[in-house]
C-alpha positions in Angstrom: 0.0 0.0 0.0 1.3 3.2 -0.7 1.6 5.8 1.9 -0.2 9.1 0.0 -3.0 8.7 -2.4 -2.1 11.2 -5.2 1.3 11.0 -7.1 4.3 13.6 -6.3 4.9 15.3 -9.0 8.6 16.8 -9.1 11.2 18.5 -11.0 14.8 18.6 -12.2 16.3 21.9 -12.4 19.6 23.5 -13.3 22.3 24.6 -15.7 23.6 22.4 -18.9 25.3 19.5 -17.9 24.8 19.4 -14.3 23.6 15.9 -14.5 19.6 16.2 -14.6 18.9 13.4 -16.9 21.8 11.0 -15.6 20.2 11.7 -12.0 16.9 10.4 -12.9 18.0 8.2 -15.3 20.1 6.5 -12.4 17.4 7.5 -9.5 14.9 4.8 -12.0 17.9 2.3 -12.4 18.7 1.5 -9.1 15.1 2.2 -7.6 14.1 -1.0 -9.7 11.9 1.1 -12.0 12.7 -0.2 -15.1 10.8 -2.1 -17.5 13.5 -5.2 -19.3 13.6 -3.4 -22.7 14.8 0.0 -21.6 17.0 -2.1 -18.8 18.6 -3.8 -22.1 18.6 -0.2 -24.0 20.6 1.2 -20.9 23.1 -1.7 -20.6 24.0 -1.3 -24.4 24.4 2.8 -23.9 28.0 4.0 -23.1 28.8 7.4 -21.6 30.7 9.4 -24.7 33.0 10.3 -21.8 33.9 7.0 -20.7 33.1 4.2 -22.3 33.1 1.9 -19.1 30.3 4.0 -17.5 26.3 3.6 -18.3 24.8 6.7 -20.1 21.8 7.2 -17.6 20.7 10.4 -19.4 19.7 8.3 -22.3 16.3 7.1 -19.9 15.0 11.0 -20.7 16.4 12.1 -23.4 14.3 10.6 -25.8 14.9 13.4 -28.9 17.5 12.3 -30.8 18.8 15.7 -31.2 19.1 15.6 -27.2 21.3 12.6 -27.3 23.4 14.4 -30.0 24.4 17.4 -28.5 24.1 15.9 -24.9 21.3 18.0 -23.4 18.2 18.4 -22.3 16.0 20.2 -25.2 12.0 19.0 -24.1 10.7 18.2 -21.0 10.2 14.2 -20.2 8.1 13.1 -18.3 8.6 9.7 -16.3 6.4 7.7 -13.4 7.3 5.2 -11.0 6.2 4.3 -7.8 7.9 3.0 -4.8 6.2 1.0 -2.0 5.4 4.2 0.2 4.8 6.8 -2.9 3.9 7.5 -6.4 6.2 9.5 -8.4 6.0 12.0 -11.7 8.8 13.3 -12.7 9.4 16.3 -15.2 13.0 16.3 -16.3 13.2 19.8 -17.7 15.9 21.5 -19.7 19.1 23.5 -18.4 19.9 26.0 -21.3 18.8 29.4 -21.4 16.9 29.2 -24.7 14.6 26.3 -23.3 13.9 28.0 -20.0 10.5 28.3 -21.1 10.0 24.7 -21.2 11.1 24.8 -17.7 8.5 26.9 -16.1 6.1 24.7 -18.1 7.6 21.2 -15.8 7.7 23.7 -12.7 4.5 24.9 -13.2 2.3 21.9 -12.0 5.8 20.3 -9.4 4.8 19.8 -5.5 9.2 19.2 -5.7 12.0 20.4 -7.3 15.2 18.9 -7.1 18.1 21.5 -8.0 21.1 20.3 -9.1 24.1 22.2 -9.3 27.3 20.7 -10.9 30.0 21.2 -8.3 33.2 21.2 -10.6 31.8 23.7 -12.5 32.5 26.1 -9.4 35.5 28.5 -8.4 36.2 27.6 -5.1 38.9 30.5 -4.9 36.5 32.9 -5.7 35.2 34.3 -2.7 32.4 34.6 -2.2 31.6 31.9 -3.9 29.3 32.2 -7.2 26.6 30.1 -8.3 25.8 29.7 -12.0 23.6 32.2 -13.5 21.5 29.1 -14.5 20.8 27.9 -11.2 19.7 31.4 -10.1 17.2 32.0 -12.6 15.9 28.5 -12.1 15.5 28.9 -8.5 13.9 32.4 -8.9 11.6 31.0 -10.9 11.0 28.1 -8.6 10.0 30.9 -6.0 8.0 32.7 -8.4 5.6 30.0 -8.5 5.8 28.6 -5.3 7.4 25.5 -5.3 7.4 24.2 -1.5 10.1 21.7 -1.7 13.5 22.3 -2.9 16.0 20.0 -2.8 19.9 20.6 -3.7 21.7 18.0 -5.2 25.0 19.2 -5.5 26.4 16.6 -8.1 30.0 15.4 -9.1 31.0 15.2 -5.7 33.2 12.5 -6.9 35.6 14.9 -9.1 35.9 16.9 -5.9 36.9 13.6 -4.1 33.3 14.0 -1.7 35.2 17.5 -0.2 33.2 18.2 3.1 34.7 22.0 3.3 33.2 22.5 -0.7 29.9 20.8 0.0 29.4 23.6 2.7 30.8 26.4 0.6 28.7 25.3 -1.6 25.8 25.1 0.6 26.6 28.7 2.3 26.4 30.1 -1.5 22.8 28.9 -1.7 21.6 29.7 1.2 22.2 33.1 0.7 20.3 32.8 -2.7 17.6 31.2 -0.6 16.9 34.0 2.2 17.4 36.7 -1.3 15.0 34.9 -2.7 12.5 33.8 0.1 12.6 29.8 -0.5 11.6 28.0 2.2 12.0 23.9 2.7 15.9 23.9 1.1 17.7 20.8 2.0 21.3 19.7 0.6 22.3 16.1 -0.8 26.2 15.3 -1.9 25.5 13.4 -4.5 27.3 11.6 -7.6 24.7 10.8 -10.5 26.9 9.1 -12.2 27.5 6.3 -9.6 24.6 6.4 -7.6 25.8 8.2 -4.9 23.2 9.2 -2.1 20.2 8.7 -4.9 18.4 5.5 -3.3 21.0 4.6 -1.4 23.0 6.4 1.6 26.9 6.8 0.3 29.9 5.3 2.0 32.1 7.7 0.1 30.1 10.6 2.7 30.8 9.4 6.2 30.2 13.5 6.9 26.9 13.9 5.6 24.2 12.8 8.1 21.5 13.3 5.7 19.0 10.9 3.8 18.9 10.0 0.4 17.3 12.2 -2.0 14.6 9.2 -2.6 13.6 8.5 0.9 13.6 12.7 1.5 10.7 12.3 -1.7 9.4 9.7 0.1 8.6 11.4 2.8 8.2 14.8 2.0 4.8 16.3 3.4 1.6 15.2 1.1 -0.6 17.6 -0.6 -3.2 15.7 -0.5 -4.7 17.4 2.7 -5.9 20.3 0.0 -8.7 22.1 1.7 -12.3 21.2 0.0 -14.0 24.3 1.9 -17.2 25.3 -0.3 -16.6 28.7 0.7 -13.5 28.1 -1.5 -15.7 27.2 -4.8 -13.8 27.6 -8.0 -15.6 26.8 -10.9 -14.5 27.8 -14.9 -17.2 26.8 -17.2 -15.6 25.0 -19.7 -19.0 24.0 -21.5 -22.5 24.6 -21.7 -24.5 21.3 -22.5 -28.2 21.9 -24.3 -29.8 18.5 -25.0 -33.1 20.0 -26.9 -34.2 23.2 -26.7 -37.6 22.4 -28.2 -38.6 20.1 -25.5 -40.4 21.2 -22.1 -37.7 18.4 -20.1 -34.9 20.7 -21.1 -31.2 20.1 -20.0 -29.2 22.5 -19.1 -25.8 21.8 -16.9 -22.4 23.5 -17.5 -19.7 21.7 -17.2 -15.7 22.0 -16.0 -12.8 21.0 -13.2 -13.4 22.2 -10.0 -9.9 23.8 -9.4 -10.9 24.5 -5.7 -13.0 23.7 -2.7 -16.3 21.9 -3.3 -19.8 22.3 -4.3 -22.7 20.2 -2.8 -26.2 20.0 -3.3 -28.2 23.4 -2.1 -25.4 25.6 -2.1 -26.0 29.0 -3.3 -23.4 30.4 -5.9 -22.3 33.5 -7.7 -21.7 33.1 -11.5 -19.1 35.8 -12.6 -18.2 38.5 -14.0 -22.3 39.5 -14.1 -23.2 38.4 -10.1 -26.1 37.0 -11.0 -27.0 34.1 -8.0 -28.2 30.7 -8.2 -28.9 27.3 -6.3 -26.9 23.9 -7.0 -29.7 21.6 -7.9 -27.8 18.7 -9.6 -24.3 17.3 -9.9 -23.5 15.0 -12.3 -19.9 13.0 -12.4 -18.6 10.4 -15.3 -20.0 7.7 -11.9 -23.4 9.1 -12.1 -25.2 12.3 -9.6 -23.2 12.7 -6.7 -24.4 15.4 -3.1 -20.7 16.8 -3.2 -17.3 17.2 -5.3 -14.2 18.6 -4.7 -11.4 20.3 -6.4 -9.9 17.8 -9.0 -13.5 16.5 -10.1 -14.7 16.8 -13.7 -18.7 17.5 -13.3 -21.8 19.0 -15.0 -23.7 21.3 -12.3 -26.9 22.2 -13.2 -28.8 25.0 -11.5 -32.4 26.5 -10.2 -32.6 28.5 -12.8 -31.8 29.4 -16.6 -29.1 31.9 -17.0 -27.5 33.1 -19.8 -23.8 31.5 -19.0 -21.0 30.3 -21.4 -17.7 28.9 -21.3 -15.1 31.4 -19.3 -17.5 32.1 -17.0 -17.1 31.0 -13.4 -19.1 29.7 -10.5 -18.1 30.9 -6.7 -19.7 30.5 -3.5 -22.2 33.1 -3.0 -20.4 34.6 -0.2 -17.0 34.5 -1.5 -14.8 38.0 -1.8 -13.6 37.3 -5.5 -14.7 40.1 -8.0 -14.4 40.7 -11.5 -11.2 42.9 -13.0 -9.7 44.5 -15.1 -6.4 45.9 -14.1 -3.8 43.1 -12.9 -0.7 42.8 -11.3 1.6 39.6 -12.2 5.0 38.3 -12.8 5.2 37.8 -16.4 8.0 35.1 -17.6 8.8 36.2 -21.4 9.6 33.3 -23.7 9.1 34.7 -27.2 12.5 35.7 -28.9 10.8 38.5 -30.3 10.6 41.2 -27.5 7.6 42.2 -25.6 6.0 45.4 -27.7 4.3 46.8 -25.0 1.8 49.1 -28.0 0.6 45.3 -29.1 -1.9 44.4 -27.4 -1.8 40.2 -26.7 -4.3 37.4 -26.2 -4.7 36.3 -22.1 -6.0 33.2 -21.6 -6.9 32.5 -18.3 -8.5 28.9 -17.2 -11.3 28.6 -19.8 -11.3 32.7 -21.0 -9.7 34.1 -23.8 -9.5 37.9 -23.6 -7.2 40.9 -25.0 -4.6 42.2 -22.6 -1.7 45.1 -22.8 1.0 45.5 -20.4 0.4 48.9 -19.2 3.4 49.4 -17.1 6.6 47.0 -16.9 7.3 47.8 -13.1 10.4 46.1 -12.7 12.7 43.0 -14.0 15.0 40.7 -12.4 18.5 40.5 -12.7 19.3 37.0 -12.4 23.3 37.3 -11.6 22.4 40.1 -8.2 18.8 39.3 -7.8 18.2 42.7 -7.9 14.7 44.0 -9.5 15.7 46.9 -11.7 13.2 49.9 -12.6 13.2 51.6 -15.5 12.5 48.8 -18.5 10.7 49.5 -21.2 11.1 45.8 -22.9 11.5 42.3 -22.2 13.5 40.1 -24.2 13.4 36.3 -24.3 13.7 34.7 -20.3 13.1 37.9 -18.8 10.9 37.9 -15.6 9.3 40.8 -14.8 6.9 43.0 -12.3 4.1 44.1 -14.5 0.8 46.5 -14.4 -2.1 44.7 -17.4 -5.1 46.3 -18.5 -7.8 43.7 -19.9 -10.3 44.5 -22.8 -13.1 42.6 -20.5 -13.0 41.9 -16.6 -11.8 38.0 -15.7 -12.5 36.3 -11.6 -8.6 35.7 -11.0 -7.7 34.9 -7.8 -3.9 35.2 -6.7 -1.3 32.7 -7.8 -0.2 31.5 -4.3 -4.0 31.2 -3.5 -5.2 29.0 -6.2 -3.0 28.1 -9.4 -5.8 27.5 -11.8 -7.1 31.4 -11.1 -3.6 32.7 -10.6 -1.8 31.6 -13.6 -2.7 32.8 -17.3 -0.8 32.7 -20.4 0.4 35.1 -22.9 -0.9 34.3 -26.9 0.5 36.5 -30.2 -2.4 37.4 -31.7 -1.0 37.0 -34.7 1.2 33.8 -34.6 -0.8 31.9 -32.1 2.8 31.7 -29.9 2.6 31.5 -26.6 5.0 34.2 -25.5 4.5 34.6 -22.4 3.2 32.6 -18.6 2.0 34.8 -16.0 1.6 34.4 -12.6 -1.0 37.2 -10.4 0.1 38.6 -7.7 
């Protein structure tokens, strides 16, 4: 039996080549999660390094131009399960020009698991500096609040498992932490490559006192305790379902995700942005009516009462303090390599709305190598995160990223192109 009910869904972050894809691809090996045709694809796989070595990266990298040039382009996706916990892993890219695949692996990750490539590092510079990678990573992390972050600092074995760099190294990110505001940060010494402190603790690390970075996921705190308050309703209309208008038997039920809280029989609710109220008279799931569901459920709800509603629309609890708006605040990540033209005006779609945005006011961008937010920008170019102001052509229900994802998170569209240049979180 396993010990939490819903998978852990986690990420690996980082610059190029600090050993992502070898990590999981080893983390799979030796946790005994491989099926006998990729264990026979693995044994046959030589590192281009050294020839005596397995080429765990090979697990992930399943684009043959990744196993070409040796890195990470697309993010893979890979599940196992242990006998405690259920695993989904996103291994996401660590070059600049694929950050925006990245944020799209961190965007849904209860975990992240940041590695950083310890021969990389200047020890005799002091203080010691991180990559500029593994900063913007991990200020991305924060930006959409990522609970868990675990530090793999990797290659230990080309340091000969130093104690005194592990902690310098450790020292360095911590002060990028507190900068930053990350919370849960733990540190593993680890060597993907061999296996060190992956499933199993390392004799090479008589110092470190720690657990492996599988038991730590194992263990980490669930989110399955999500709260299913109905004063918490969340409810985008994805569809409106009409069975025949010309009888007197009518149907009428709109259906979506709950992406918070619950709804129950009776409740009274607020369908936005007109305010209009009604009563919950029926909820239907794929295993028939049901008196309650909670956030995660796909359901029709049908109401006391016809009202003109369509998809974007969204049912709250009749009490609850969300409004429509129109003016926004968010942290914009810009992925397009065209700059952001802030006299275009773009497509914002938010859960199951579509509507036209501007950026009124760029209030301030990050600089990834001080972690300073500098005022004064009048673009964004490609990987830029930014403060910004938005003004929206029609009023949306968001509700604040750290609140709720689904109602805090929206995306950027070219109008034009149909790119998406840009994710959004609301402050």
């Amino acid at each position: 039996m396993t010990k939490h009910t819903t998978p852990l869904r986690f990420i690996t972050a980082g610059s190029v080549d600090d050993g992502k894809s070898t990590l999981i691809g080893h983390l799979l090996y030796d946790s005994k999660a491989l099926l006998s045709d990729q264990l026979s694809t693995l044994n046959k796989a030589k590192d281009k390094h050294n020839q005596e070595a397995i080429d765990f990266s090979i697990l992930t990298d399943g684009l043959e131009a990744e196993r070409e040039q040796g890195i990470t382009i697309d993010v893979a996706y890979r599940y196992f399960s242990t006998a405690k916990r259920k695993f989904i892993i996103a291994d996401t890219p660590g070059h600049e020009q694929y950050t925006r695949n990245m944020v799209t692996g961190a965007s849904t990750a209860s975990a992240a698991i940041v590695l950083i490539d310890a021969s990389q590092l200047n020890f005799n510079e002091q203080p010691l500096q991180l990559l500029p990678q593994t900063k913007r990573h991990s200020a991305i992390l924060r930006q959409l609040n990522c609970p868990h972050i675990l530090v793999a600092v990797n290659k230990m074995d080309l340091l000969d498992f130093s104690e005194e760099k592990f902690n310098a190294i450790v020292i360095a990110y911590n002060q990028l932490a507190t900068q930053l505001g990350l919370k849960d940060v733990r540190f593993i010494p680890v060597s993907a490559l061999h296996g060190d402190n992956l499933v199993y603790a390392s004799e090479h690390t008589p110092w470190y006192s720690g657990e492996p970075i599988l038991t730590i996921l194992e263990n980490l705190p669930s989110v399955d305790d999500v709260s299913h308050d109905s004063t918490n309703f969340y409810f985008p209309v994805q569809l409106v379902i009409r069975q025949d208008a010309n009888k007197a038997d009518d149907f009428r039920g709109y259906q979506g995700r709950i992406e918070r809280g619950s709804v129950k029989l009776g409740q009274h609710i607020r369908i936005e942005p007109f305010g209009l109220t009604a009563t919950v008279t029926e909820i239907i799931t794929p295993k028939g009516e049901v008196q309650q569901a909670v956030a995660g459920e796909a359901v029709t709800i049908r109401l006391d009462k016809d009202i003109d509603i369509s998809r974007g629309d969204v049912f709250v609890d009749a009490q609850s303090p969300l409004t429509p708006q129109k003016q926004l605040h968010a942290t914009l990540c810009w992925f397009d390599e065209r700059p952001l033209n802030t006299a275009r005006k773009y497509l914002l779609k938010h859960g199951t709305q579509t509507v036209l945005a501007k950026i009124s006011e760029i209030e301030n961008v990050l600089n990834v190598h001080s972690l300073a937010h500098e005022n004064g920008a009048t673009v964004l170019n490609m990987n830029d995160i930014a403060n910004v102001s938005l003004t929206l052509q029609k009023p949306i229900v968001p509700t604040t990223y750290a609140e709720n994802i689904a109602g805090g998170s929206f995306i950027f569209v070219d109008e034009a192109t149909y790119n998406t240049v840009a994710a959004g979180m609301i402050a």
